[in-house]
KOLGU-4560 file (N, C-alpha, C; in nm, 3 decimals, padded with zeros to 5 digits):
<recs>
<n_xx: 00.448 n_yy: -00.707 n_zz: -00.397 ca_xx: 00.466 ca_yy: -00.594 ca_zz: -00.310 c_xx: 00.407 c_yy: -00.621 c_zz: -00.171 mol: A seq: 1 type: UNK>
<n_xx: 00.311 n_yy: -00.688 n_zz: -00.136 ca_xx: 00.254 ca_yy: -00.709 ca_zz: -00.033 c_xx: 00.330 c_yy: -00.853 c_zz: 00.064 mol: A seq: 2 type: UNK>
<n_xx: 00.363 n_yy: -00.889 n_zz: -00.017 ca_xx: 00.490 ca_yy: -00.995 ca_zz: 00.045 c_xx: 00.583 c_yy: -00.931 c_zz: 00.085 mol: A seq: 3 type: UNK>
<n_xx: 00.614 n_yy: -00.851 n_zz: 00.037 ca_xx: 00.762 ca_yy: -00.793 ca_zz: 00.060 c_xx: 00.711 c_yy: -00.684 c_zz: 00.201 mol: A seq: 4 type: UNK>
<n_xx: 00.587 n_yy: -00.606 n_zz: 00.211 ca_xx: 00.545 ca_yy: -00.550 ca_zz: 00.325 c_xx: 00.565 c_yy: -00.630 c_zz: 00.437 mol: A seq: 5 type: UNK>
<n_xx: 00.538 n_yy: -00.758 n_zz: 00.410 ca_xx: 00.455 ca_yy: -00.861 ca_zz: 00.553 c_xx: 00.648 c_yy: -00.901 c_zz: 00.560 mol: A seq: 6 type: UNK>
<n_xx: 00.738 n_yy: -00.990 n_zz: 00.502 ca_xx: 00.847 ca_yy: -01.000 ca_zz: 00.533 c_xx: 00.961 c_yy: -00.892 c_zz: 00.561 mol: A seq: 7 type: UNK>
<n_xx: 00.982 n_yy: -00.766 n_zz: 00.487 ca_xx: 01.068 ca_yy: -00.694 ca_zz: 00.535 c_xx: 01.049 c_yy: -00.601 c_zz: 00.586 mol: A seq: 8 type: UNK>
<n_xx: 00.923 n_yy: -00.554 n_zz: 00.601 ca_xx: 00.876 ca_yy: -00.434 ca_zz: 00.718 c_xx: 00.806 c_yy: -00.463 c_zz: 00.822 mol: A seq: 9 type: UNK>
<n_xx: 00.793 n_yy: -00.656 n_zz: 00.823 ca_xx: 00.697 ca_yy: -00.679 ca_zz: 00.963 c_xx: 00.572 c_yy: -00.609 c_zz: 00.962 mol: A seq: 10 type: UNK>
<n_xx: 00.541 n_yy: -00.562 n_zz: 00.876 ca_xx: 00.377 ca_yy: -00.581 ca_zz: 00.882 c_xx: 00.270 c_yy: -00.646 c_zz: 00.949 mol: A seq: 11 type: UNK>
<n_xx: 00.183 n_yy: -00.643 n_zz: 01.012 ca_xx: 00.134 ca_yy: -00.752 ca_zz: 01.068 c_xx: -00.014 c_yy: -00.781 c_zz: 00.998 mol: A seq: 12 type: UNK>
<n_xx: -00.018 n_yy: -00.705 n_zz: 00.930 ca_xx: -00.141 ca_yy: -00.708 ca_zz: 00.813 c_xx: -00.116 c_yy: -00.624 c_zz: 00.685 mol: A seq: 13 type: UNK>
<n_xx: -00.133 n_yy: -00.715 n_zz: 00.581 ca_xx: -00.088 ca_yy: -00.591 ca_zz: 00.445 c_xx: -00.253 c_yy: -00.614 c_zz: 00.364 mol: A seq: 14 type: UNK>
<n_xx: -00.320 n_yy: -00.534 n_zz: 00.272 ca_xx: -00.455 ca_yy: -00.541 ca_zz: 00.224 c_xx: -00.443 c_yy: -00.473 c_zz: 00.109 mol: A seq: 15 type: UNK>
<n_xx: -00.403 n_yy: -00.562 n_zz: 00.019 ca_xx: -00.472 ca_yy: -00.495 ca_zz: -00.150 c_xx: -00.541 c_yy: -00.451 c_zz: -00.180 mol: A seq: 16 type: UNK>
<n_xx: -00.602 n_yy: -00.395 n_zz: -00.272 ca_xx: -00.719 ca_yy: -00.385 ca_zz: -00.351 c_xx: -00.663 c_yy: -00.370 c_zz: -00.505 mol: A seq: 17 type: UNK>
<n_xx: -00.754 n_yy: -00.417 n_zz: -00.591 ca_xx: -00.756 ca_yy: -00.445 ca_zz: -00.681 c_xx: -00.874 c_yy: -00.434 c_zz: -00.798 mol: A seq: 18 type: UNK>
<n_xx: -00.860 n_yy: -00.359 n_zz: -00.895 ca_xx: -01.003 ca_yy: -00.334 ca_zz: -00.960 c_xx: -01.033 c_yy: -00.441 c_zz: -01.078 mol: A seq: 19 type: UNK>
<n_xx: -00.949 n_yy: -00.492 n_zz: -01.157 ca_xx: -00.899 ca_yy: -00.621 ca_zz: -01.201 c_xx: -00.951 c_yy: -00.787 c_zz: -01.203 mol: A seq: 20 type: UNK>
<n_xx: -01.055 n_yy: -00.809 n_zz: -01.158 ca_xx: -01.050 ca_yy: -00.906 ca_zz: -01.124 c_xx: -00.952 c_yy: -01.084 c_zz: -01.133 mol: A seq: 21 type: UNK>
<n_xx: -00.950 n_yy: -01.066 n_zz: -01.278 ca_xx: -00.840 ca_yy: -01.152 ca_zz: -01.373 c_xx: -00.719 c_yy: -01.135 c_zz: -01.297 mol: A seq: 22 type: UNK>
<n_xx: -00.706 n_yy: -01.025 n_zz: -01.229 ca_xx: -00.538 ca_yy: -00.985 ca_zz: -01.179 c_xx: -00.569 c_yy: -01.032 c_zz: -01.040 mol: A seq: 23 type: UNK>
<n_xx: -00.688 n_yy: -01.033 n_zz: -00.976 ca_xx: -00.701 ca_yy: -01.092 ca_zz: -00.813 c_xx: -00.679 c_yy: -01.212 c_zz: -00.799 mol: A seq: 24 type: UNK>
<n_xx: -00.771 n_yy: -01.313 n_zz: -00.909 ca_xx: -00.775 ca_yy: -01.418 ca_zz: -00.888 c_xx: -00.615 c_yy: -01.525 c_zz: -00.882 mol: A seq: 25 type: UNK>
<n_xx: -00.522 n_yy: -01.490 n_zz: -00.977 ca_xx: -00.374 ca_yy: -01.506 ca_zz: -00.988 c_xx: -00.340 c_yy: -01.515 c_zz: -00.868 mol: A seq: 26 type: UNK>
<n_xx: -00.356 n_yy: -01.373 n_zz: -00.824 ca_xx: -00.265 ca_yy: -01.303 ca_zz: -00.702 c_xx: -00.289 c_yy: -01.438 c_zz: -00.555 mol: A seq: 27 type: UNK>
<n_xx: -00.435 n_yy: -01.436 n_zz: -00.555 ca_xx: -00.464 ca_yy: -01.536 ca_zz: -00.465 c_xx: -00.359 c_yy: -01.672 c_zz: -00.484 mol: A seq: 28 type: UNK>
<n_xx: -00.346 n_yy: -01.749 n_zz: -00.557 ca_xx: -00.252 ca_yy: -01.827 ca_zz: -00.615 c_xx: -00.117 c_yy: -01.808 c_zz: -00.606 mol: A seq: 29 type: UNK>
<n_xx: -00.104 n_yy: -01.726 n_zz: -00.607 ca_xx: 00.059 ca_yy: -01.698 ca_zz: -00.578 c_xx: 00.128 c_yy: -01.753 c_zz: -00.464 mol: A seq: 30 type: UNK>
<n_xx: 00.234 n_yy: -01.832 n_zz: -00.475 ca_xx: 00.300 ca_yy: -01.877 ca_zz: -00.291 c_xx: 00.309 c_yy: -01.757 c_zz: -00.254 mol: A seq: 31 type: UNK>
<n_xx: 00.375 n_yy: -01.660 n_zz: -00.306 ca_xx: 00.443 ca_yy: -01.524 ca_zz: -00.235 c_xx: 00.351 c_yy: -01.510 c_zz: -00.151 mol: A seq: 32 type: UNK>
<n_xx: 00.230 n_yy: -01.516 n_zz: -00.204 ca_xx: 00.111 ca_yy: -01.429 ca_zz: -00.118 c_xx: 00.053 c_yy: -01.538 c_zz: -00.021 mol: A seq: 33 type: UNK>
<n_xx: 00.092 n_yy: -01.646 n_zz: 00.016 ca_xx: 00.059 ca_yy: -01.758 ca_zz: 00.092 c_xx: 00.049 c_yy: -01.735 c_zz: 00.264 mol: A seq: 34 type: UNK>
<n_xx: -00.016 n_yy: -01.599 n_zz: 00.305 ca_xx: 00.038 ca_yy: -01.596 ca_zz: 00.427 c_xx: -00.070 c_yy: -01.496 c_zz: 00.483 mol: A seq: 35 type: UNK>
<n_xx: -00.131 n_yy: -01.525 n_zz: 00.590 ca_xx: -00.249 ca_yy: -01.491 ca_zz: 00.659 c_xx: -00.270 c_yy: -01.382 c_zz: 00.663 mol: A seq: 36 type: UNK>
<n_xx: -00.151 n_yy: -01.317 n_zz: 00.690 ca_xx: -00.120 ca_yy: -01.138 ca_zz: 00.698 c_xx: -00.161 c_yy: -01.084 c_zz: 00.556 mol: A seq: 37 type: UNK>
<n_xx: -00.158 n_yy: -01.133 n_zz: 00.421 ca_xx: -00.195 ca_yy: -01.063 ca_zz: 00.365 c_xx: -00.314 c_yy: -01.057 c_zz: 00.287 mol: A seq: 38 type: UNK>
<n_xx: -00.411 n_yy: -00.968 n_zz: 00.244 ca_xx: -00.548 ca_yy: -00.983 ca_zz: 00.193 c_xx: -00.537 c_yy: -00.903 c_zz: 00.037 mol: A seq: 39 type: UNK>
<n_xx: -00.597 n_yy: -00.967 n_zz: -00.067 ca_xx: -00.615 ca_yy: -00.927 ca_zz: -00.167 c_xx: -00.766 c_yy: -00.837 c_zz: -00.199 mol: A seq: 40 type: UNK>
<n_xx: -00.829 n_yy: -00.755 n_zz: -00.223 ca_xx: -00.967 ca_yy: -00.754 ca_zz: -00.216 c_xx: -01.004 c_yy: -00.663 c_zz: -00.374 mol: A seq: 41 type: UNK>
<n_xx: -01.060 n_yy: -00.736 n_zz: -00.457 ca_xx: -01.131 ca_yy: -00.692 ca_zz: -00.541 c_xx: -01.251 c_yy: -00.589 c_zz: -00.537 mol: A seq: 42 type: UNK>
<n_xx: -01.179 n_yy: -00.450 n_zz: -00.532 ca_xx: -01.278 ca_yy: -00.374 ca_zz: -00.467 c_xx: -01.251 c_yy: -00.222 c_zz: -00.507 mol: A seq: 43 type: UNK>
<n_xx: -01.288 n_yy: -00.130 n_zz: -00.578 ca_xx: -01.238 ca_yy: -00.003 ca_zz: -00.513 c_xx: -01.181 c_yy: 00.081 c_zz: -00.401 mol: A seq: 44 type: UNK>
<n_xx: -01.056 n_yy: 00.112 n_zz: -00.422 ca_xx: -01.003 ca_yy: 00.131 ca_zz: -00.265 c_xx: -01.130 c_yy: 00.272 c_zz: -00.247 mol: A seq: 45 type: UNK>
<n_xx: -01.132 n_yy: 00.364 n_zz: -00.326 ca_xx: -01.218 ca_yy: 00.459 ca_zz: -00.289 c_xx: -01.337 c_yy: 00.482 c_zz: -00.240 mol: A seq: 46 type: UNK>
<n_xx: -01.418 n_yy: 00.363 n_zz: -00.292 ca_xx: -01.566 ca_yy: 00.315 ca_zz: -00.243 c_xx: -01.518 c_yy: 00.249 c_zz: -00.095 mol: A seq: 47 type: UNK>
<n_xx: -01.403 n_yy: 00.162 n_zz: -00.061 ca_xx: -01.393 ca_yy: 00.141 ca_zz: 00.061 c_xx: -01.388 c_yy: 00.223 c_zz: 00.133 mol: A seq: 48 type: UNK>
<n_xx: -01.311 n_yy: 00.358 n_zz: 00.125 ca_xx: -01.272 ca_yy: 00.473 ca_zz: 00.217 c_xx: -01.243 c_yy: 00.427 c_zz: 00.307 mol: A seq: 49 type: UNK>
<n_xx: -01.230 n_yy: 00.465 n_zz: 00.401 ca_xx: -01.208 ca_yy: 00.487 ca_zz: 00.619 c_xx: -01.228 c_yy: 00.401 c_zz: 00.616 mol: A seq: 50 type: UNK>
<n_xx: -01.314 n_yy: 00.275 n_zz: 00.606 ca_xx: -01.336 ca_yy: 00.199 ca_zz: 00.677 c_xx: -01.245 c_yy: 00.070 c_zz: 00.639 mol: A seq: 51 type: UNK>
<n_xx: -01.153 n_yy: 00.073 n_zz: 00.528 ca_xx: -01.059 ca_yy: -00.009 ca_zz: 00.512 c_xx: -00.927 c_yy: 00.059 c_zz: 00.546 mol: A seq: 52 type: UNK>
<n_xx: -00.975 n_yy: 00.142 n_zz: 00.583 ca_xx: -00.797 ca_yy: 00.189 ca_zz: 00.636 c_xx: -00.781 c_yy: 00.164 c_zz: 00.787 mol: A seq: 53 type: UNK>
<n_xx: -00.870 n_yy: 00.194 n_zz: 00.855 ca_xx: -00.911 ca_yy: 00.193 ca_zz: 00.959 c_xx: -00.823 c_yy: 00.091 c_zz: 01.067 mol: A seq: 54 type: UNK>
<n_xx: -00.819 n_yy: -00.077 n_zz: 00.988 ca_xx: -00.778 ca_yy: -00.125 ca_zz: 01.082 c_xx: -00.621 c_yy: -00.236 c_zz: 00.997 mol: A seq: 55 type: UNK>
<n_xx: -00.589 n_yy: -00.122 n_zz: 00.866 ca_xx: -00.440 ca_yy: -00.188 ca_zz: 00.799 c_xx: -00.364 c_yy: -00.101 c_zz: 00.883 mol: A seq: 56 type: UNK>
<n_xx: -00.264 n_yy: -00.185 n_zz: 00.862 ca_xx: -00.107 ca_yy: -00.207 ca_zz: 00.911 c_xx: -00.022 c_yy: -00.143 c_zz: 00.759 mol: A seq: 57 type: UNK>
<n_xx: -00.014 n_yy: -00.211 n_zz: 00.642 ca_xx: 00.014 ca_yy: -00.156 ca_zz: 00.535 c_xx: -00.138 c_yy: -00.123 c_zz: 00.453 mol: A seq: 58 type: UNK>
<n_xx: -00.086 n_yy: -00.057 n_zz: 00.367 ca_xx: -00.178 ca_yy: -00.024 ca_zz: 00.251 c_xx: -00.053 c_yy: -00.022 c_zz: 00.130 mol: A seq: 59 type: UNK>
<n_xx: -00.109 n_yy: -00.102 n_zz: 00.071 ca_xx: 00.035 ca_yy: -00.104 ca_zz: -00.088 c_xx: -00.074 c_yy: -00.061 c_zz: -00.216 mol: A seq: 60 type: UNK>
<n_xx: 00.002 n_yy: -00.001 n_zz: -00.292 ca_xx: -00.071 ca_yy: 00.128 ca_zz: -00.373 c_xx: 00.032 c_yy: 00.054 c_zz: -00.527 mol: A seq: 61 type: UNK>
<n_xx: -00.070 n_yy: 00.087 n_zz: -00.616 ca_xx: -00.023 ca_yy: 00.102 ca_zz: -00.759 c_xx: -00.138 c_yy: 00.133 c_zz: -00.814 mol: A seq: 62 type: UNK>
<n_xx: -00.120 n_yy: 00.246 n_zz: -00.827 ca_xx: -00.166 ca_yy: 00.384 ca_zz: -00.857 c_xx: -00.070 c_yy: 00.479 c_zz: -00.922 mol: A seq: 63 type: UNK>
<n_xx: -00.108 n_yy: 00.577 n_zz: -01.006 ca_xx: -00.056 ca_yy: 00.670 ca_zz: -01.054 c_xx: 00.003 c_yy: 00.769 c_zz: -00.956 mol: A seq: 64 type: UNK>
<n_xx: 00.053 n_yy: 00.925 n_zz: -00.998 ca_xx: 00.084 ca_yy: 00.968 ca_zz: -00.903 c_xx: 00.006 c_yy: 01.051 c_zz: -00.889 mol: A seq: 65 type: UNK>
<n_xx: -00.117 n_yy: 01.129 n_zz: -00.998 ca_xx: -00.224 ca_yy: 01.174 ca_zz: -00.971 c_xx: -00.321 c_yy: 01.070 c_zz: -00.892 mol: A seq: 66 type: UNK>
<n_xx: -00.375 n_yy: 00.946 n_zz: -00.895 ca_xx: -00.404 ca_yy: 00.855 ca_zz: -00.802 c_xx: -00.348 c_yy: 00.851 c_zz: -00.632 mol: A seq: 67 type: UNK>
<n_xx: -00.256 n_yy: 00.835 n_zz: -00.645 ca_xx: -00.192 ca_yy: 00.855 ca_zz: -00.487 c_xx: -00.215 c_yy: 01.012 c_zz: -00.427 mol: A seq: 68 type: UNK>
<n_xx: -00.210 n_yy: 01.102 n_zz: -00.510 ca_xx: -00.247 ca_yy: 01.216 ca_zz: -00.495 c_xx: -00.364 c_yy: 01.224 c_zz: -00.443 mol: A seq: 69 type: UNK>
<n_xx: -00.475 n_yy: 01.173 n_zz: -00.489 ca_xx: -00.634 ca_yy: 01.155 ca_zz: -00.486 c_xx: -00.666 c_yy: 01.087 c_zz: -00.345 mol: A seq: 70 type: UNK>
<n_xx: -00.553 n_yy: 01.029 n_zz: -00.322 ca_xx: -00.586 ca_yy: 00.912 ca_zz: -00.214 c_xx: -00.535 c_yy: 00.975 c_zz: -00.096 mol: A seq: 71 type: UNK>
<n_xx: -00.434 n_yy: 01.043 n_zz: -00.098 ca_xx: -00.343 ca_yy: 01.127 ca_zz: -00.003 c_xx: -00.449 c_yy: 01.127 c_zz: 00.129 mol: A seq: 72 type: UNK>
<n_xx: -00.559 n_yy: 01.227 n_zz: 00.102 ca_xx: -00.601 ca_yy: 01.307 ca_zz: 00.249 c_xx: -00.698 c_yy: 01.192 c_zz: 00.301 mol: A seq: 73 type: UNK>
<n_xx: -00.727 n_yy: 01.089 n_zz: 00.225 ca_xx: -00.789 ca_yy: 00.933 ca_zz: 00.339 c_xx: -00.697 c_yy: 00.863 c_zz: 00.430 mol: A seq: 74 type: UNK>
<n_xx: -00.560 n_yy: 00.873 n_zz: 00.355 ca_xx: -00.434 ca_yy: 00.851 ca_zz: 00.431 c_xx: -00.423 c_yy: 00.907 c_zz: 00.554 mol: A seq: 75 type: UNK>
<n_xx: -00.419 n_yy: 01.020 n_zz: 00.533 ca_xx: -00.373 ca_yy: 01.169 ca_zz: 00.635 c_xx: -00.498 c_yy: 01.134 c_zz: 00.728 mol: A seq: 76 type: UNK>
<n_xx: -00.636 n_yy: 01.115 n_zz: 00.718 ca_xx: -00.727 ca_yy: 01.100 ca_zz: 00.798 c_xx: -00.739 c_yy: 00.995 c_zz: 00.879 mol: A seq: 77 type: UNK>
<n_xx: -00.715 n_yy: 00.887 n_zz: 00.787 ca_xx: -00.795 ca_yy: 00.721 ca_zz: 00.843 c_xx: -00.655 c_yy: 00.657 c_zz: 00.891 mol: A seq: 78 type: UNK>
<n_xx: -00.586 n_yy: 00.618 n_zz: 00.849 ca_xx: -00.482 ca_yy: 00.551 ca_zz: 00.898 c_xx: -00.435 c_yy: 00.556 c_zz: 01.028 mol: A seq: 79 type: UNK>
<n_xx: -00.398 n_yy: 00.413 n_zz: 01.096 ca_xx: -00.359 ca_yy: 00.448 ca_zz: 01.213 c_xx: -00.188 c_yy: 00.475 c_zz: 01.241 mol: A seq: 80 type: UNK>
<n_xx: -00.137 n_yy: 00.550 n_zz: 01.341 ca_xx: 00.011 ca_yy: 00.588 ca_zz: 01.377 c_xx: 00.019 c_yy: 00.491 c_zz: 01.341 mol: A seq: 81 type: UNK>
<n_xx: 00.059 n_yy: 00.387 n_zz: 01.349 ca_xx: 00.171 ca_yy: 00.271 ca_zz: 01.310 c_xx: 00.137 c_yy: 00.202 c_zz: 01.175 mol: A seq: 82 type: UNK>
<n_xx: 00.033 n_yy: 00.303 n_zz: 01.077 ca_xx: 00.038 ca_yy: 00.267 ca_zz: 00.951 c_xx: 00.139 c_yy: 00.251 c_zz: 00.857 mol: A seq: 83 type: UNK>
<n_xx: 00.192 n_yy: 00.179 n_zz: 00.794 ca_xx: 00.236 ca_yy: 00.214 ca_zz: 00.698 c_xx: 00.215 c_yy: 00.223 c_zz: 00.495 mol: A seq: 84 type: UNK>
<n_xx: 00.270 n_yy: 00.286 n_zz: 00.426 ca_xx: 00.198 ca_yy: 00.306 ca_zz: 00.269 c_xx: 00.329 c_yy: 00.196 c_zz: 00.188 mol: A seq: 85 type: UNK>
<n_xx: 00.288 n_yy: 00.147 n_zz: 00.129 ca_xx: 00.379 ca_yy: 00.091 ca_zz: -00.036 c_xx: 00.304 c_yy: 00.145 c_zz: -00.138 mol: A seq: 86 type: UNK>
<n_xx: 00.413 n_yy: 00.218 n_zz: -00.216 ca_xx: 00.364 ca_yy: 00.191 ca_zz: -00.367 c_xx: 00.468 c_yy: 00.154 c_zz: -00.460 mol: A seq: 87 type: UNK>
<n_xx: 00.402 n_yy: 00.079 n_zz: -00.551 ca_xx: 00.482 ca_yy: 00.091 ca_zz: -00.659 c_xx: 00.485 c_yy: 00.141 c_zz: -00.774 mol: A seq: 88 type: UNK>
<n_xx: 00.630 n_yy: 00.195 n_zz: -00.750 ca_xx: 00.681 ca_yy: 00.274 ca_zz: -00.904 c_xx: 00.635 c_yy: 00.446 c_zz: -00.843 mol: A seq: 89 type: UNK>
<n_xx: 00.494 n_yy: 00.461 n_zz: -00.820 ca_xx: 00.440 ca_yy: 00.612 ca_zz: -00.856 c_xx: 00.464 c_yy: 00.655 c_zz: -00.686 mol: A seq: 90 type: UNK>
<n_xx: 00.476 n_yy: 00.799 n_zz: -00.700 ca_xx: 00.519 ca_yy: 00.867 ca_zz: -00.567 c_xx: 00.424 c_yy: 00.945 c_zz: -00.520 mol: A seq: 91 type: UNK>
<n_xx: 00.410 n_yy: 01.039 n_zz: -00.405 ca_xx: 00.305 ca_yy: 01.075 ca_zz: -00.400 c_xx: 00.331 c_yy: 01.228 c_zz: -00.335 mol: A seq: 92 type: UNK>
<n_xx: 00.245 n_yy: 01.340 n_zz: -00.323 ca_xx: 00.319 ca_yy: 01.478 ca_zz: -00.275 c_xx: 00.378 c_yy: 01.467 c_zz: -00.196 mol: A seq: 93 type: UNK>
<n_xx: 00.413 n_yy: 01.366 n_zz: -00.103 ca_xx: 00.508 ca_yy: 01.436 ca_zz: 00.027 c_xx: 00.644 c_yy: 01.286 c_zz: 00.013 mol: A seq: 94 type: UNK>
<n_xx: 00.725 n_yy: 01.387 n_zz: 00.044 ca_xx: 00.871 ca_yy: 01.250 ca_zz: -00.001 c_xx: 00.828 c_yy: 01.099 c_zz: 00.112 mol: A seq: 95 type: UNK>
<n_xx: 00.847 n_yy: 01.041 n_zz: 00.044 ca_xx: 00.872 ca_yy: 00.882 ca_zz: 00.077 c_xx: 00.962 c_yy: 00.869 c_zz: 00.169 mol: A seq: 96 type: UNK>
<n_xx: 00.937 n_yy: 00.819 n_zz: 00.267 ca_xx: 01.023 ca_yy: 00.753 ca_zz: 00.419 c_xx: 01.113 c_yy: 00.708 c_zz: 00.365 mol: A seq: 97 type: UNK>
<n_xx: 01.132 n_yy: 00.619 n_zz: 00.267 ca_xx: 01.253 ca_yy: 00.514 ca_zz: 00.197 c_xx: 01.213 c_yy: 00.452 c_zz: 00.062 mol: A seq: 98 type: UNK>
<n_xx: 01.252 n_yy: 00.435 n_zz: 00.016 ca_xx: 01.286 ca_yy: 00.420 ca_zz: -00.175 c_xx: 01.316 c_yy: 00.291 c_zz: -00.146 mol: A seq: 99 type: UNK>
<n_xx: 01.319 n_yy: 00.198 n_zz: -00.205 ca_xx: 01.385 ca_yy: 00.062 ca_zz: -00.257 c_xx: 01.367 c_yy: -00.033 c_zz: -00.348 mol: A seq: 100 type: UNK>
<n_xx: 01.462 n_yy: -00.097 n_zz: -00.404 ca_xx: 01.412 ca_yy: -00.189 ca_zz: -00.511 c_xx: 01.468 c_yy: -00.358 c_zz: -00.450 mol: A seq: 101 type: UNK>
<n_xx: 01.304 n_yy: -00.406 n_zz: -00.535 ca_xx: 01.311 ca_yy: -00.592 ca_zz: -00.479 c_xx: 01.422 c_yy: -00.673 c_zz: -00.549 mol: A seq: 102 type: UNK>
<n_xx: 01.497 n_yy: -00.734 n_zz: -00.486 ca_xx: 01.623 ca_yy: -00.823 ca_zz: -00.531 c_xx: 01.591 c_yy: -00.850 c_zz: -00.677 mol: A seq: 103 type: UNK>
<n_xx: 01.709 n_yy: -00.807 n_zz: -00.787 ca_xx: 01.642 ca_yy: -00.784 ca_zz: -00.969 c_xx: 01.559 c_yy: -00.719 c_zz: -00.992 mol: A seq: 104 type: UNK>
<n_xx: 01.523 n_yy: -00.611 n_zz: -00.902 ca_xx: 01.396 ca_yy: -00.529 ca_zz: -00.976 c_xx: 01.434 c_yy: -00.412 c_zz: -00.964 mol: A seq: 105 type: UNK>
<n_xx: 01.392 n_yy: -00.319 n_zz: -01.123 ca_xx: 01.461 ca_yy: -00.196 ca_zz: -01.118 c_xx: 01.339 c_yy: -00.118 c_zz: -01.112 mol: A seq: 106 type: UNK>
<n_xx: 01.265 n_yy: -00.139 n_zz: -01.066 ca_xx: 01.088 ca_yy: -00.096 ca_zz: -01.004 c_xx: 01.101 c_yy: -00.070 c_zz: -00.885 mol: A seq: 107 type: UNK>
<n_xx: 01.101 n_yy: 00.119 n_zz: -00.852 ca_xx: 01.097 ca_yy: 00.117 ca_zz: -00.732 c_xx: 01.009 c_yy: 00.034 c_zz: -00.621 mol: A seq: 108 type: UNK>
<n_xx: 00.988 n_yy: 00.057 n_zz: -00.513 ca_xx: 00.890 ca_yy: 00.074 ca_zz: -00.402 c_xx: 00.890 c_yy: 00.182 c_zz: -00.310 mol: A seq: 109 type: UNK>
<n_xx: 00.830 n_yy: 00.283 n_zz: -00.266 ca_xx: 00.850 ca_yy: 00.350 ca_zz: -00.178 c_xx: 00.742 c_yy: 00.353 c_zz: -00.100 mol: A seq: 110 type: UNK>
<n_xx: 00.846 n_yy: 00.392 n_zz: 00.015 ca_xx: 00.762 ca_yy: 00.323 ca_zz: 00.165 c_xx: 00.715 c_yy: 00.494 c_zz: 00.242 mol: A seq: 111 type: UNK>
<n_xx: 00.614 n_yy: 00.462 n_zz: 00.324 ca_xx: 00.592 ca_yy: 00.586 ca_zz: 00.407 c_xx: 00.530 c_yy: 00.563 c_zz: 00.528 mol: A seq: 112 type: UNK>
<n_xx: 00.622 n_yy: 00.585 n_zz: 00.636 ca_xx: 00.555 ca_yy: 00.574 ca_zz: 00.741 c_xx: 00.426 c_yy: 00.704 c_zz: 00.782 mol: A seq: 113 type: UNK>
<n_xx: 00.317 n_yy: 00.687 n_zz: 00.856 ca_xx: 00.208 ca_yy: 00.744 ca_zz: 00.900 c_xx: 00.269 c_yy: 00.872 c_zz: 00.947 mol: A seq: 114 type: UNK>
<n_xx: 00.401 n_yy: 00.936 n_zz: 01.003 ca_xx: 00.400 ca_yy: 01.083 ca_zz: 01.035 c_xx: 00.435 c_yy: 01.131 c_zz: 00.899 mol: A seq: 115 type: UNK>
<n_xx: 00.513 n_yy: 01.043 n_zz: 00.831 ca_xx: 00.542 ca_yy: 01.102 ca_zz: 00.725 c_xx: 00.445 c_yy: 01.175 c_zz: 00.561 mol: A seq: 116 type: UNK>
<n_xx: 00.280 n_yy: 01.114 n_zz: 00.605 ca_xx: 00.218 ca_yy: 01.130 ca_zz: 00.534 c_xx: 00.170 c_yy: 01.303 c_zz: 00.606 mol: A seq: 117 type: UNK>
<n_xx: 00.210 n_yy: 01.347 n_zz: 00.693 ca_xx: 00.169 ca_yy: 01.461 ca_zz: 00.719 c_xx: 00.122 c_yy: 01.559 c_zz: 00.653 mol: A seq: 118 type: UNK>
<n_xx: 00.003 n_yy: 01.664 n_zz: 00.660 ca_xx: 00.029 ca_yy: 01.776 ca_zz: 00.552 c_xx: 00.124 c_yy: 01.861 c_zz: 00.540 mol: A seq: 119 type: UNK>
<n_xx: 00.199 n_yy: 01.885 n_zz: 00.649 ca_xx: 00.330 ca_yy: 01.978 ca_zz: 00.683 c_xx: 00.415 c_yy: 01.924 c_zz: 00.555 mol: A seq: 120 type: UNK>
<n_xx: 00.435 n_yy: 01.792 n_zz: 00.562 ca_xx: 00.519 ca_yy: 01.782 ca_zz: 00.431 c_xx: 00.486 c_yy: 01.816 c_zz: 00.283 mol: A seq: 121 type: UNK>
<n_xx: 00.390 n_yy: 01.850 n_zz: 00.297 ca_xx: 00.354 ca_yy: 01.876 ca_zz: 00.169 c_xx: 00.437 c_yy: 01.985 c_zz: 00.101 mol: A seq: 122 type: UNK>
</recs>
């Protein structure tokens, strides 16, 4: 998912997190993920708060949709205008900018640009 941020949405920084460790260490390994723009970080996104949103470009989410829910108003706060959200599979209260699935994959992604995380949409 974070490959697919940095190549088809031009991303200029995409930043994981991951609670997993076993699942980080892979990820690092991966060619997909072979590319400066993107960061994996073994970390609680929640213990990070603001200060990891602060300066992404994407934030890619797999999370539930009570999770994305939870996460919503750090979004709405910290992120900058030209943020953008991925998640996969789970959606979150306010509709998704764009829906799509990766070439053979019947796993969504949905994308959200930064006005679109508005509370108005809620």
């Amino acid at each position: 998912m974070l490959g697919l941020a940095v190549r088809d949405f031009g991303a200029a920084r995409a930043i994981g997190y991951e609670l997993d460790e076993s699942l980080v260490q892979p990820a690092h390994q991966d060619p997909s993920l072979q590319d400066s723009r993107i960061e994996i970080r073994c970390q609680d996104f929640f213990e990070a708060g603001a200060a990891a949103l602060a300066d992404a470009d994407v934030v890619a989410l797999y999370l539930s949709e009570t999770g994305n829910a939870k996460l919503l108003p750090l979004l709405q706060q910290h992120l900058k205008p030209t943020a953008r959200v991925v998640s996969n599979v789970w959606e979150m209260p306010v509709p998704a900018t764009r829906t799509l699935r990766a070439s053979g994959s019947f796993v969504p992604l949905h994308l959200w640009e930064h006005a679109d995380l508005s509370p108005a949409n809620r």
